[in-house]
C-alpha positions in Angstrom: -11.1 7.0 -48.2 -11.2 10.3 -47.8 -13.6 10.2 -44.9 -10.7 8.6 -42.7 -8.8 11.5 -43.7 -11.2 14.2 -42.5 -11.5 12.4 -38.9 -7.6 11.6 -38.4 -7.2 15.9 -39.4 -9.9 16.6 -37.1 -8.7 14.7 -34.5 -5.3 15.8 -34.9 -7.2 19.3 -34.8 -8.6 19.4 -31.8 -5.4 17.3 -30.2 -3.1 20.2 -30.9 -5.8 23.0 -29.3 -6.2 20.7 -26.7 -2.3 20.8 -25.7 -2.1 24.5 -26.6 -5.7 25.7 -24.0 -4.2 22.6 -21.3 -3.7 25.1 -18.1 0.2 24.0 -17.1 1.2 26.9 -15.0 -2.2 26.3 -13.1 -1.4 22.6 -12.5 1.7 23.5 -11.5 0.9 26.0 -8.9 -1.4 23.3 -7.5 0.8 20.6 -7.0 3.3 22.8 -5.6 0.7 24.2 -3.2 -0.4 20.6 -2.2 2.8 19.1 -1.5 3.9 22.1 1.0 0.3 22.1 2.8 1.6 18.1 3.4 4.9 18.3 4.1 7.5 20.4 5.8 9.6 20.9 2.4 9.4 23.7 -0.1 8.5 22.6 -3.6 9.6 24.1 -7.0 8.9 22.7 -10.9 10.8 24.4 -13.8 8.4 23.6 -16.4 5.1 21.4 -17.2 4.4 20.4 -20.1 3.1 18.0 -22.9 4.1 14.5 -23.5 3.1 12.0 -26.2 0.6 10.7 -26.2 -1.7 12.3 -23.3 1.0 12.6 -20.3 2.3 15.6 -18.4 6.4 15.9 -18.2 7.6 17.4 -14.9 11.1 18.6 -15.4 13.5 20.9 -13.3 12.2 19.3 -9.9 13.6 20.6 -6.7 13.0 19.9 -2.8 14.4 22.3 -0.4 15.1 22.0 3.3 17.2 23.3 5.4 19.3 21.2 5.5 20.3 20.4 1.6 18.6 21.2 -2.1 17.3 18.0 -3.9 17.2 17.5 -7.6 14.8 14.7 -8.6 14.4 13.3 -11.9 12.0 14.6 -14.4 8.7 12.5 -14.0 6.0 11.5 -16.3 2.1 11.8 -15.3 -0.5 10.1 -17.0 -4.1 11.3 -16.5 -7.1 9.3 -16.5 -9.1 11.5 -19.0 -12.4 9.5 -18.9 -12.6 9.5 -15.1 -12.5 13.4 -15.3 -15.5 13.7 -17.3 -17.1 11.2 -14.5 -15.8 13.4 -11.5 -12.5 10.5 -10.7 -9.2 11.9 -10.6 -6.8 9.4 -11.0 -3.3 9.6 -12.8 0.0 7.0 -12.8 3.3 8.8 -12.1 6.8 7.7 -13.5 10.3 8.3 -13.9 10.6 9.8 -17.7 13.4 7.8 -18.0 13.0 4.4 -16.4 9.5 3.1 -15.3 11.2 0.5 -13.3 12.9 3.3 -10.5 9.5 5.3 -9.9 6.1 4.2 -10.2 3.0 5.9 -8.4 -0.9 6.2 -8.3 -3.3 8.7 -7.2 -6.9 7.9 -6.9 -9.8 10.3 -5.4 -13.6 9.9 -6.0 -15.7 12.3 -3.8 -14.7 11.4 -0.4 -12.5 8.6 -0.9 -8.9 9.0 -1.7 -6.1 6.6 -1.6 -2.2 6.7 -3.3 0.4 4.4 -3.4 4.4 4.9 -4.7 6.9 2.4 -4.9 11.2 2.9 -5.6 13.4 1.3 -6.9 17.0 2.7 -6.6 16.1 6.2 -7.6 19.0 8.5 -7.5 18.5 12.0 -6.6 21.1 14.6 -6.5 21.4 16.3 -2.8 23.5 19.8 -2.6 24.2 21.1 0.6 24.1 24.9 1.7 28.3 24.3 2.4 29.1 23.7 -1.7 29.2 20.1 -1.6 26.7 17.6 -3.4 26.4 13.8 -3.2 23.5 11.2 -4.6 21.0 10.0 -2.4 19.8 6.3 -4.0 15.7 6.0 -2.4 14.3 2.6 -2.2 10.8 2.4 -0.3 6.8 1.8 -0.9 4.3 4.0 0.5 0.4 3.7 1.2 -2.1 6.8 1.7 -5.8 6.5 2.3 -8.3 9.1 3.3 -11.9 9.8 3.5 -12.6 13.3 3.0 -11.0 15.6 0.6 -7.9 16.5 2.5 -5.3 14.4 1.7 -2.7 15.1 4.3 -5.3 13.7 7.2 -5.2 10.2 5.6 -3.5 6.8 7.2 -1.0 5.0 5.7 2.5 3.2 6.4 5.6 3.5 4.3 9.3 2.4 4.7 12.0 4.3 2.5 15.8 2.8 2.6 18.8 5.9 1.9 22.1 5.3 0.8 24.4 7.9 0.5 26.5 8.4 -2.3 30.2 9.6 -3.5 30.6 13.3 -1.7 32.0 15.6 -4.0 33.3 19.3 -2.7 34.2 18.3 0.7 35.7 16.3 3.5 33.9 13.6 5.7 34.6 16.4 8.6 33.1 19.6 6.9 29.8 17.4 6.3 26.8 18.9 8.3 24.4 16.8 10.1 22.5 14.9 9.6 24.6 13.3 6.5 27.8 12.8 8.4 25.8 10.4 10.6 24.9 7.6 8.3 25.8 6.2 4.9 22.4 3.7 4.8 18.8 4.8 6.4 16.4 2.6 6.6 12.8 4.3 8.3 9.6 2.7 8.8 6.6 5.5 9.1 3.2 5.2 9.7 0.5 7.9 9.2 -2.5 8.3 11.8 -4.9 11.2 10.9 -1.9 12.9 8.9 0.2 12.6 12.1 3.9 11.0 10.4 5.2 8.5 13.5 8.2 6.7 13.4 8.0 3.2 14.2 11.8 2.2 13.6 14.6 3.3 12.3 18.0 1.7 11.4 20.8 4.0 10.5 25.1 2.6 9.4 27.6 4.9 8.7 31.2 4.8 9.4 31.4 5.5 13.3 28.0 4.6 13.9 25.1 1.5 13.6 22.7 2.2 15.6 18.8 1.4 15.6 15.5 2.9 17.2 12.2 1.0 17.4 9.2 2.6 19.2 6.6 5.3 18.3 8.5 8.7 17.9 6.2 11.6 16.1 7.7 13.5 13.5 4.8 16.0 13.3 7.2 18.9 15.4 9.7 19.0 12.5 10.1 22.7 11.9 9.2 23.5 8.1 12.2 22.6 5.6 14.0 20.3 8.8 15.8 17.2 9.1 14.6 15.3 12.9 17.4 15.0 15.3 18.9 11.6 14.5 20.8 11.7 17.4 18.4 11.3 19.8 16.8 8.4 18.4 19.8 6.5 17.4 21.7 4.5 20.6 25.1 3.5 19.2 25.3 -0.5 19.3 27.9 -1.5 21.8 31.4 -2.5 19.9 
């Protein structure tokens, strides 16, 4: 058979100069540009690179704001290399580690466009300008549709639930807002021409349970900013 053996070395061939000529730094730069044109946070990727078989690993992950650093876990993207050739992107996103706390697709052919993520329990690591850190568990689904190329004017909904972990480094009292206000966050959001509104919003922490339910826009957060909880939240009556 040594025909068979000819293909599998070819194809091993042109595998290996296919991971070698793949443009990472240029996917990179994209994605990072992307997700600051959408969102008021600052984006930064350590390293991209390959992943057996045909995936993309995304390690070193970071969200800044200004009011605390996020470490993420390294994620997992899986291209749909057919539906390149045929002018479809479309790729599946994951936790490296555990499919069952992050999944996500992307979806875009010419002017149509949706995305979807679900969570389950995924821990990130938050570090606050002060010296203190604490993990952040995220549970949540979110929708995105559009119909022309830019993303960020799609329509979609999404609800995300926070819950604040052990605080290491400080005191309850040297905590900065907005995470001395609440140990669980639970938001509803929906997305009308890439205008983020609040719907409602329940927040519990340990001098406060409070919810908000009404149609509050989040598009006036400044770049990297946290919205004033305080003005949405009315304290239940004891």
């Amino acid at each position: 058979m040594p025909i068979v053996g000819y293909i599998l070395f070819s194809v091993s061939l042109f595998y290996l100069f296919f991971l070698w000529q793949f443009p990472y730094e240029r996917v990179k730069k994209n994605i990072i540009q992307s997700f600051e044109d959408s969102f008021p946070f600052h984006l930064s990727i350590g390293r991209v690179g390959p992943s057996f078989p045909a995936n993309l690993l995304f390690e070193d992950i970071r969200i800044a704001s200004a009011a605390a650093n996020f470490q993420l876990p390294d994620m997992n993207i899986h291209p749909n290399l057919p539906g390149f050739i045929f002018g479809k992107t479309e790729f599946s996103l994951k936790d490296a580690k555990s499919l069952q706390r992050l999944q996500g697709e992307f979806q875009q052919e010419k002017t149509q466009g949706k995305m979807k993520i679900r969570l389950n329990h995924l821990v990130i690591q938050a570090f606050s300008p002060k010296g203190y850190s604490f993990p952040i568990k995220l549970s949540g689904e979110a929708t995105l549709k559009w119909t022309s190329e830019e993303m960020e004017k799609g329509n979609g909904h999404a609800w995300v639930l926070l819950e604040k972990g052990e605080i290491t480094g400080a005191q309850d009292s040297e905590l900065l807002f907005p995470w001395s206000l609440f140990d669980t966050l639970r938001a509803e959001i929906q997305m009308q021409e890439g205008a983020p509104r609040l719907k409602r919003l329940e927040v519990v922490g340990k001098d406060l349970k409070g919810t908000f339910q009404g149609d509050f826009s989040l598009s006036g957060i400044e770049k990297g900013g946290f919205p004033d909880l305080r003005f949405l939240v009315q304290p239940s009556p004891r």
